[in-house]
C-alpha positions in Angstrom: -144.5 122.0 67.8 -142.4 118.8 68.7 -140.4 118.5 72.0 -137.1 117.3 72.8 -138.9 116.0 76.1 -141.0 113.9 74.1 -138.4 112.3 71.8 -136.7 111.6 74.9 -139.8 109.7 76.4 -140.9 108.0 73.1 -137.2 106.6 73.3 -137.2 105.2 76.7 -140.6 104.5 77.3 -142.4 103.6 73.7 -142.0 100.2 72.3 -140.4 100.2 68.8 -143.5 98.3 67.7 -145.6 101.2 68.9 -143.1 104.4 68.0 -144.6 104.6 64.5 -148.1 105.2 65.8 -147.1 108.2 68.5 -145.3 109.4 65.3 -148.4 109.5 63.5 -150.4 111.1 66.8 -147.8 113.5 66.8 -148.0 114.4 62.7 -151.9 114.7 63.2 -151.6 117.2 66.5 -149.1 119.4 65.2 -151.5 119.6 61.8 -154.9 119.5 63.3 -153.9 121.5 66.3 -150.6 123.6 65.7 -151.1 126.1 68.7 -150.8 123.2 70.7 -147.6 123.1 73.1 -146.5 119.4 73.1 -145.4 118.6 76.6 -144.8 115.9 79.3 -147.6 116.4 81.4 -148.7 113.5 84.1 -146.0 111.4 83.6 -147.2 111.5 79.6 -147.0 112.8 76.2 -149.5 115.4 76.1 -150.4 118.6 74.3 -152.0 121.6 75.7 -153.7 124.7 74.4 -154.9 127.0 77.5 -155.9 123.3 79.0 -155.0 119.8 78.3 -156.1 118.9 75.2 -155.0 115.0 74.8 -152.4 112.9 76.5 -151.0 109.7 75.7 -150.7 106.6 78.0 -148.5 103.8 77.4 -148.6 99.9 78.5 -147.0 97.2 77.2 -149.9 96.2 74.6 -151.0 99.4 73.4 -151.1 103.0 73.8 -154.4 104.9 75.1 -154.8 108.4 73.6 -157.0 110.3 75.7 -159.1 113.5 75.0 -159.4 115.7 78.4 -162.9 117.4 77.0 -164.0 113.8 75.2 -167.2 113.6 77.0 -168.4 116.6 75.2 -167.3 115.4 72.1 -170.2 114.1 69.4 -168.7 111.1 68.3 -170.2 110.4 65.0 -166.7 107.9 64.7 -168.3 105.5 67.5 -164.4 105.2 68.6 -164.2 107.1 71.8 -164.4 104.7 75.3 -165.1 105.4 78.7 -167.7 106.4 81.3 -166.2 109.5 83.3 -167.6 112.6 83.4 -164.6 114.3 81.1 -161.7 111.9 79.3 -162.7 109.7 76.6 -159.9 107.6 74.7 -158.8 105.3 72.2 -156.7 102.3 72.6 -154.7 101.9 69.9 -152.4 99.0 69.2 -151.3 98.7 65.6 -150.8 101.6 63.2 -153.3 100.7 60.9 -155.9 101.4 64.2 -155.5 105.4 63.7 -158.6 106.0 61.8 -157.0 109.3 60.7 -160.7 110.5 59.4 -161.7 110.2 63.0 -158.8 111.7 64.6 -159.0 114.9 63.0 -162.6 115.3 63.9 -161.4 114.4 67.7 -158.9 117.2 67.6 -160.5 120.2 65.9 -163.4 119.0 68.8 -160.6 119.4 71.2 -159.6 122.7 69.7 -162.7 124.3 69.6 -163.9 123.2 72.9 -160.8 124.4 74.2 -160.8 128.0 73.2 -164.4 128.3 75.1 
């Protein structure tokens, strides 16, 4: 489910060079994960089931999708970075980046994981 409060970030906050590929994250939570509730959470883009599930950070050279549960994730993708003891992301800077194959293994991980 889309939120006006997310249009109204993507629009002040996303790059236009960068709005097609928070589209896309969008398309592929709403298919992968349509119980989610997509809200501004952190300052962000984010969707939550009964936790976070994934947020999205933005900078002015990419956009950093981040899985709250990642660490427990198998990544069979090799795509996930970082060391902490829960978030794992991707940094994503053109369109053609979002492996969608690999995405929709992240979010039905997300899912599950979530409804534990």
């Amino acid at each position: 489910m889309s939120s006006d409060a997310v249009d109204e970030y993507v629009n002040a906050k996303v790059s236009p060079a960068h709005r097609p590929i928070v589209a896309d994250l969008r398309a592929l939570m709403a298919e992968c994960a349509p119980d989610a509730r997509e809200v501004i959470a952190y300052g962000s883009p984010a969707w939550k089931g009964a936790k976070t599930l994934a947020v999205i950070s933005v900078s002015k050279t990419h956009l950093t999708f981040a899985f709250a549960r990642g660490a427990e994730f198998a990544d069979a993708h090799g795509a996930l970075e970082g060391v902490g003891k829960a978030t794992r992301h991707v940094k994503l800077r053109r369109p053609e980046d979002l492996d969608r194959e690999a995405f929709r293994d992240y979010i039905a991980q997300a899912v599950a994981l979530d409804s534990l």
